[in-house]
C-alpha positions as CSV (number, residue, x, y, z in Angstrom):
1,X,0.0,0.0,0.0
2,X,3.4,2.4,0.2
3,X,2.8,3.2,-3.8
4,X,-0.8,4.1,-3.4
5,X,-1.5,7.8,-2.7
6,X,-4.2,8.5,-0.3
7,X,-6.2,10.9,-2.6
8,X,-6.6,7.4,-5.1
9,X,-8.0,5.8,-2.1
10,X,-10.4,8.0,-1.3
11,X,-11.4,8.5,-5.3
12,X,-12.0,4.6,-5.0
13,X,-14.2,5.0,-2.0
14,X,-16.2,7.9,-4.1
15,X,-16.8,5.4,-6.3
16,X,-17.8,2.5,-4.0
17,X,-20.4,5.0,-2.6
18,X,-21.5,5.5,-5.9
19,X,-22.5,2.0,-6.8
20,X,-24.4,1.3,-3.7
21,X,-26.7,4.8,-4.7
22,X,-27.1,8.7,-5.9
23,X,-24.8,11.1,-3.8
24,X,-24.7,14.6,-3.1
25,X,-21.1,16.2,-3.2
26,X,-22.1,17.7,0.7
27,X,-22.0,13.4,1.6
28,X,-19.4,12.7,-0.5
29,X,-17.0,15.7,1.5
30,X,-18.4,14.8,4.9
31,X,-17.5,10.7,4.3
32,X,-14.1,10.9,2.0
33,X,-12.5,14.3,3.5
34,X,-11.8,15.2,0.4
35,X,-12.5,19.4,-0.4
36,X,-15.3,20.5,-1.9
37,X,-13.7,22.5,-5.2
38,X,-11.4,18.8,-5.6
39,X,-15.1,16.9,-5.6
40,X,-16.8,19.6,-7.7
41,X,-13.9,19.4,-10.3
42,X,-13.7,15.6,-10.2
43,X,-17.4,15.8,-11.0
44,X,-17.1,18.2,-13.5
45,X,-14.6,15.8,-15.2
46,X,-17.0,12.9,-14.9
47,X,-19.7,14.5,-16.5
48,X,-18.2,16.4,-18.9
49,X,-17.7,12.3,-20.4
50,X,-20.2,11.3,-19.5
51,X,-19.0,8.8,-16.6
52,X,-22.1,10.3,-14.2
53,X,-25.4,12.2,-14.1
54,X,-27.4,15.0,-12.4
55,X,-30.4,12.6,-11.4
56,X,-31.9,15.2,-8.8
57,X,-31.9,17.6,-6.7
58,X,-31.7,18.9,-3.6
59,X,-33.8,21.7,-2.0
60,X,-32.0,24.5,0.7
61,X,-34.0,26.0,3.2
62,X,-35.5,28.5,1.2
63,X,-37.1,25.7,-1.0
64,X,-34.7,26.0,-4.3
65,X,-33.0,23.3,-6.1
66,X,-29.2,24.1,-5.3
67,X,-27.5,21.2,-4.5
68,X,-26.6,18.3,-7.1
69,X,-26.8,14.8,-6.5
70,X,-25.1,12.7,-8.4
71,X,-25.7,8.8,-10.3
72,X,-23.1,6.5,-12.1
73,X,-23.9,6.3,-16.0
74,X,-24.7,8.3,-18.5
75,X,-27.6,10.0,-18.8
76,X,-29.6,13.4,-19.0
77,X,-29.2,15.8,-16.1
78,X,-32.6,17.1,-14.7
79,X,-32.6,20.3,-15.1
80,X,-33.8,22.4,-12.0
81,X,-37.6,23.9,-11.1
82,X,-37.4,27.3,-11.8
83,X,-39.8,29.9,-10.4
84,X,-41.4,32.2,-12.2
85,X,-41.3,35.9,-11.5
86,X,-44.9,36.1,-11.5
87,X,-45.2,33.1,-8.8
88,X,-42.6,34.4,-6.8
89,X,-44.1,38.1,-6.0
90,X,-47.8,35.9,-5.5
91,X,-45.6,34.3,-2.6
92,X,-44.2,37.1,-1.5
93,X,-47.4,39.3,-1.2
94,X,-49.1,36.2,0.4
95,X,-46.6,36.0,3.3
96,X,-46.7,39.6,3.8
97,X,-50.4,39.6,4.3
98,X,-50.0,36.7,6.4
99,X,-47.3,39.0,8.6
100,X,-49.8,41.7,8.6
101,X,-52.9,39.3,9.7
102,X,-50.8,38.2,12.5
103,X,-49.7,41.7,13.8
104,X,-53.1,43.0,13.9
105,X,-54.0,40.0,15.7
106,X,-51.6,40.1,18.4
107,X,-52.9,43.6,18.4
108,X,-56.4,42.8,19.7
109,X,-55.0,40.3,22.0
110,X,-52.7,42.7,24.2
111,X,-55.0,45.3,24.1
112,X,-57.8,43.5,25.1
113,X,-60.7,44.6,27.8
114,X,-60.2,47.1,30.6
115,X,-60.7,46.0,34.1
116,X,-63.8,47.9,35.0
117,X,-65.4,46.4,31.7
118,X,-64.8,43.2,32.9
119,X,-67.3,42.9,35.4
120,X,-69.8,44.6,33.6
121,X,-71.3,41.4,31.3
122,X,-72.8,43.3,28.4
123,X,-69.3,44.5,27.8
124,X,-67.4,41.8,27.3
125,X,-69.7,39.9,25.0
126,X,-69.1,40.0,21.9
């Protein structure tokens, strides 16, 4: 094992991890050790002939496809959901009236009925 460099090593257990299913280059870095731009460039290799494939996607916490995962063969990369502009400001404007809904609930809640109402029946009913 003298003549064999580490960095072929882990390259072989890439590819071991590989054949058993699809991986992502984040479980690929955490498992080999090997850096990130030395996994993307491997991977930019392999696909440039064709050796592996984009077959899906990972969402972030913001809910957009951004991280790759990757599948032995070749194939056709799927191509990642795109958002329209128009969808995008309907999202927007829909969690702003939800912000809004909420503040002018909490609103009502703190300010609530004064303590001389409170005994009086007629005034606290609704």
């Amino acid at each position: 094992m003298s003549d064999v460099k580490v960095v072929h090593v882990m390259y072989a257990l890439v590819f071991k991890m590989l054949l058993k299913e699809p991986q992502s280059l984040d479980a690929l870095e955490e498992e080999t050790g090997l850096s990130r731009s030395t996994l993307y460039r491997m991977f930019k290799t392999l696909r440039k002939h064709k050796v592996v494939h984009i077959s899906d996607w990972e969402q972030d916490t913001r809910g957009r496809d951004a991280i790759a995962v990757y599948k032995l063969g070749a194939g056709r990369d799927k191509s990642k959901y795109k958002i329209s502009g128009a969808e995008r400001t309907r999202r927007y404007r829909e969690r702003l009236k939800q912000r809004k809904q909420t503040e002018e609930l909490g609103k009502l809640i703190t300010k609530g009925v004064s303590n001389a109402k409170r005994t009086d029946p007629q005034a606290c009913a609704v």
